[in-house]
C-alpha positions in Angstrom: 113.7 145.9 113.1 115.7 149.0 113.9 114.3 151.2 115.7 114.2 155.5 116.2 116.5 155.1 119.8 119.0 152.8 117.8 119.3 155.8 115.0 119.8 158.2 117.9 122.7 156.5 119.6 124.1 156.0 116.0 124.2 159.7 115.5 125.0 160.5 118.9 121.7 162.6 119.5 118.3 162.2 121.4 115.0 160.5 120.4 113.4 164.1 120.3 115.6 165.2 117.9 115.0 161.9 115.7 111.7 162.5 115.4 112.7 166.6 114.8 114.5 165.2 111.7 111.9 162.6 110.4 108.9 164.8 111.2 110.1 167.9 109.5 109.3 169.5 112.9 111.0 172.0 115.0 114.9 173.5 114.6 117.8 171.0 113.9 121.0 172.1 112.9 122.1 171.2 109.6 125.0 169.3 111.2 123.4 167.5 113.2 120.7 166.7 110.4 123.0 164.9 108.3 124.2 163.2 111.3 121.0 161.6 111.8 120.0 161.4 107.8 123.8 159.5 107.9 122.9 157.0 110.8 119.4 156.2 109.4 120.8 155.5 105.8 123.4 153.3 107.5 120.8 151.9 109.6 117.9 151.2 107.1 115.6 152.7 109.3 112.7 152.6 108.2 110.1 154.7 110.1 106.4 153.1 111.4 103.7 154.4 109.5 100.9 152.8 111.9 102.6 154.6 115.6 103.4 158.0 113.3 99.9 158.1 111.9 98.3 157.2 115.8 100.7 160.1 116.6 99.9 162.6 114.1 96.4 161.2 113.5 97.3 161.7 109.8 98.5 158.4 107.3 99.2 157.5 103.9 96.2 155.0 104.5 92.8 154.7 102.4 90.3 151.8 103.3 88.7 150.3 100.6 85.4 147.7 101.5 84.2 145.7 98.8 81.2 142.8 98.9 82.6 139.7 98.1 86.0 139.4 97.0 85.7 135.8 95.4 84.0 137.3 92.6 86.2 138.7 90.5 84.6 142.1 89.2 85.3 143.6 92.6 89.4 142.8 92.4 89.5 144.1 89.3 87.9 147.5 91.0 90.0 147.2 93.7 93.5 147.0 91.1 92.0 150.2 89.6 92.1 152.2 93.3 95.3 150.6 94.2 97.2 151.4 91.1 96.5 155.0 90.8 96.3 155.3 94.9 100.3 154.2 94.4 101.1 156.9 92.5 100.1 159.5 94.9 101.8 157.7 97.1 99.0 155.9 99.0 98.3 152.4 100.8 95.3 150.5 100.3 93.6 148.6 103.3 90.9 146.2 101.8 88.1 144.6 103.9 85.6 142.2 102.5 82.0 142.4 103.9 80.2 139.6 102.2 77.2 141.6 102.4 77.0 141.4 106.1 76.5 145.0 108.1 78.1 143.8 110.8 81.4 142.9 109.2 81.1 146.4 107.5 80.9 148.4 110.4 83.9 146.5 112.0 86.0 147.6 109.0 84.9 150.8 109.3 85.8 150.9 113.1 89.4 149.1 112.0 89.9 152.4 109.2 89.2 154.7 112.0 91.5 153.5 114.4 94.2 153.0 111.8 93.6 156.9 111.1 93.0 156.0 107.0 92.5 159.6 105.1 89.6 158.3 103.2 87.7 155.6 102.2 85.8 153.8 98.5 83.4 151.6 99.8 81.6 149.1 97.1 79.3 147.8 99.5 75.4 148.7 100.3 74.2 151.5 99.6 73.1 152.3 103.3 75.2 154.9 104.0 74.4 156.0 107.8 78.1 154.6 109.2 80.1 156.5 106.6 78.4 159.3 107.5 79.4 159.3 110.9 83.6 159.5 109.4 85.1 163.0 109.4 86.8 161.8 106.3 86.1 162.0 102.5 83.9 158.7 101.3 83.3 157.6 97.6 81.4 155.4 96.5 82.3 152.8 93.6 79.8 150.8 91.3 77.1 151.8 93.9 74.9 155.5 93.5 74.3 157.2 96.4 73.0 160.9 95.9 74.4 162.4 99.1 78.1 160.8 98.5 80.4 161.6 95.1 80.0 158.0 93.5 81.7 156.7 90.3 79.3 153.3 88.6 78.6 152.2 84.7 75.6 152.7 82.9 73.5 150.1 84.3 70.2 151.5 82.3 72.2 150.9 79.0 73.4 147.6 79.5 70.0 146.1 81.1 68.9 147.4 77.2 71.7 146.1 75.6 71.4 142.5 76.7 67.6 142.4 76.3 67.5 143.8 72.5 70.4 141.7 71.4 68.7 138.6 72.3 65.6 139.7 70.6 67.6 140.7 67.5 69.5 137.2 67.6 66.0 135.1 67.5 65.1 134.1 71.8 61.6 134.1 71.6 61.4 132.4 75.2 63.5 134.3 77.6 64.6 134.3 81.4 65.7 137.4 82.9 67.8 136.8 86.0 67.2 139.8 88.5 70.3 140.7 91.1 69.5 141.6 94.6 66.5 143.9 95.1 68.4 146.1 97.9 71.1 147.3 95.2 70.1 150.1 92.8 72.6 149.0 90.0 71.0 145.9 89.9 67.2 147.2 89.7 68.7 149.5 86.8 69.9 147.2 84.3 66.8 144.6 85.4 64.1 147.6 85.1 65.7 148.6 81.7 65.8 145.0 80.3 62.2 144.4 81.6 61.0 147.4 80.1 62.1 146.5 76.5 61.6 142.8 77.0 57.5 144.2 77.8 57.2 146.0 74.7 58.0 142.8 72.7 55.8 140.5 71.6 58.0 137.5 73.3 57.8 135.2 76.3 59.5 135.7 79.2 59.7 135.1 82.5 61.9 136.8 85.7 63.9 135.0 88.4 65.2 136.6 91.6 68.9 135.9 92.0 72.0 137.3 94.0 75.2 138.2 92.8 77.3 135.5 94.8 79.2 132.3 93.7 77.5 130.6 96.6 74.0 131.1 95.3 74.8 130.5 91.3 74.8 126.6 90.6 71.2 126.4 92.8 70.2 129.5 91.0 71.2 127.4 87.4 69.3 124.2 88.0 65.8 125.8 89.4 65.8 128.0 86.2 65.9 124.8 83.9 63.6 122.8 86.7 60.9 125.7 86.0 61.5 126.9 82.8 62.8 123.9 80.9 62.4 125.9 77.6 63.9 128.8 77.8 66.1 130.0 74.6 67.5 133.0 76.3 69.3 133.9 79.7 69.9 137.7 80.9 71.9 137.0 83.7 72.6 138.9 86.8 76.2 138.8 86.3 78.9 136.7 84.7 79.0 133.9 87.6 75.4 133.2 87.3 75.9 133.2 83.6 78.7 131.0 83.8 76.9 128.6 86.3 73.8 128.9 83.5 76.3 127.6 81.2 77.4 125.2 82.7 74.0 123.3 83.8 72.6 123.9 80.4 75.2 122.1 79.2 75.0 119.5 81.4 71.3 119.0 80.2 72.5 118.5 76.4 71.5 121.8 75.3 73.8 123.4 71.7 75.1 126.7 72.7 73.8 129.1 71.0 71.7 127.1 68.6 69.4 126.3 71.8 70.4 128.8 73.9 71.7 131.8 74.2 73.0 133.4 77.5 74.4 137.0 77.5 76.5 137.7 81.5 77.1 140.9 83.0 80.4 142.3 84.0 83.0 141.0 81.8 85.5 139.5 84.4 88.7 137.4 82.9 87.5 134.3 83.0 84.4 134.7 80.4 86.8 134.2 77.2 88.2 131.2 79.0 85.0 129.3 79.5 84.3 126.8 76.9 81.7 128.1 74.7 83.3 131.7 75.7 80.4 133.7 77.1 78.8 137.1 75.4 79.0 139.1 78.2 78.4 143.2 78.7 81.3 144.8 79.7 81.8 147.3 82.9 85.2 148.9 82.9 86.0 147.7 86.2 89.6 148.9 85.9 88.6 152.4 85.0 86.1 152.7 87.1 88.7 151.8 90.4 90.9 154.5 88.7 88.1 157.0 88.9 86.9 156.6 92.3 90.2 157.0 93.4 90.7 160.3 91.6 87.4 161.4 93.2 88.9 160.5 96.3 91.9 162.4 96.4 90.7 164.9 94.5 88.4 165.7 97.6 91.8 165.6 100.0 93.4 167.8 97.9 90.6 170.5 98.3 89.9 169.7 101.4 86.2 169.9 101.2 83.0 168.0 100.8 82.5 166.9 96.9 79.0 165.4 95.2 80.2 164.8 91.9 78.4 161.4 90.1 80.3 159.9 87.3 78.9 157.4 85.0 80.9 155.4 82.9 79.8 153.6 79.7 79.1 149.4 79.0 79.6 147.6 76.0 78.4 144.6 74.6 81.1 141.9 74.0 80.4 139.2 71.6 81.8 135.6 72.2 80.0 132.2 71.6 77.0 132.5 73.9 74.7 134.4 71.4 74.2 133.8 68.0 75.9 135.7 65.0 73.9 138.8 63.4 73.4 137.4 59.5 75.0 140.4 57.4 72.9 141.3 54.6 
């Protein structure tokens, strides 16, 4: 690796006025500039962002902490920030939490001493730690009223699931609920629950988490308890996928018997085998968005509060049962 002293013996001129030339700092003359613009195209020289950022306490850094990075909603967020962060000429530093505060607040101790500009955080919603950074922080597919957070309409889809079952015929339903410390999750649960109460259907509600870990345990104690259920809201598309799989396994025809309806919409879902009926979260846009908000705040250089909500859809596969046209 080259290194700054190597470009000033190639141009014949001192370290100091290197870093003159690189940093944009202090008189050089214009001879002598091309000297050393000469020796560090010859050279390759490629300048350390990590010592010039300690040095300036300024980068081209954003950190970017996300829950669980096996499931794949959250790298399809993260390919939203990183794409758009690239064109304004920003790296991305990704940490995964796994829902653990401790791991959060080491992350957020490694973004601070790697001097990042700002940070997107898709983790809890307990905020206290990024409110001790002197640094913008969004938030992204989590709602916070004190930060500027971008998330879907959880409300909507929670309503959207529930009423398309009950249009399609379920008469015997299982809503799976997400985890109780994450308001997006109690949005779209308290929104399905609220239609699914004003029907004259039964149903019943499971407490569930969001993880990969938790989902094939979560699958075989619905069907232990509830053995007849016709209709699954899950909490996302891995439980609904795990659902799918178990009921399945227990001979049930999908949708005939069944139907199950996922949230999220990650890649996989039209690859699964019946392909699953899922409601969609831009995930992509969403990573987009956040990241505008983010620079947009740099740019301005002051404190921003905006909330931005995007919209779901519904995305029929083979999981629910065809609407008969009249």
């Amino acid at each position: 690796m080259v290194t700054i002293k190597q470009v000033a013996e190639e141009a014949g001129v001192s370290v100091a006025t290197v870093s003159r030339v690189l940093n944009s700092n202090g008189y050089v003359h214009e001879e002598t500039r091309k000297a050393v613009e000469k020796a560090i195209e010859k050279l390759h020289y490629r300048p350390n962002e990590i010592a010039r950022s300690l040095y300036h306490h300024t980068s081209k850094l954003i950190g970017l902490v996300v829950p669980d990075i096996t499931n794949p909603f959250f790298p399809e967020l993260a390919r939203g920030v990183e794409d758009y962060l690239q064109q304004e000429g920003y790296h991305l530093m990704i940490g995964n939490s796994d829902e653990n505060v401790e791991k959060e607040v080491q992350y957020i101790e490694a973004f601070r001493q790697h001097n990042v500009m700002g940070v997107i955080s898709s983790t809890s919603e307990e905020t206290a730690e990024w409110t001790k950074l002197n640094i913008p922080v969004v938030l992204l597919n989590r709602v916070q009223n004190d930060f500027p957070s971008v998330y879907a309409d959880q409300e909507a889809g929670g309503q959207m699931a529930a009423n398309i079952l009950l249009e399609r015929g379920s008469r015997n339903i299982t809503l799976l609920r997400g985890p109780i410390h994450l308001r997006i999750a109690q949005e779209r649960f308290l929104a399905a629950l609220h239609v699914l109460g004003k029907s004259d259907v039964h149903f019943q509600v499971m407490n569930t988490s969001f993880s990969l870990h938790d989902a094939s345990s979560t699958a075989k104690q619905l069907f232990d308890q509830y053995p007849n259920t016709d209709g699954v809201i899950a909490a996302n598309d891995i439980v609904a996928s795990a659902v799918l799989r178990e009921a399945l396994l227990r001979g049930k025809n999908i949708p005939e018997e069944l139907q199950i309806i996922g949230y999220d919409d990650i890649p996989v879902c039209e690859l699964l085998y019946p392909a699953l009926s899922t409601i969609h979260q831009p995930a992509y846009e969403m990573g987009k968005e956040a990241a505008k908000l983010l620079m947009k705040s740099l740019k301005q250089s002051k404190k921003i509060n905006e909330q931005m909500m995007l919209p779901v859809s519904f995305v029929e596969r083979e999981t629910t049962r065809k609407v008969e046209k009249v």
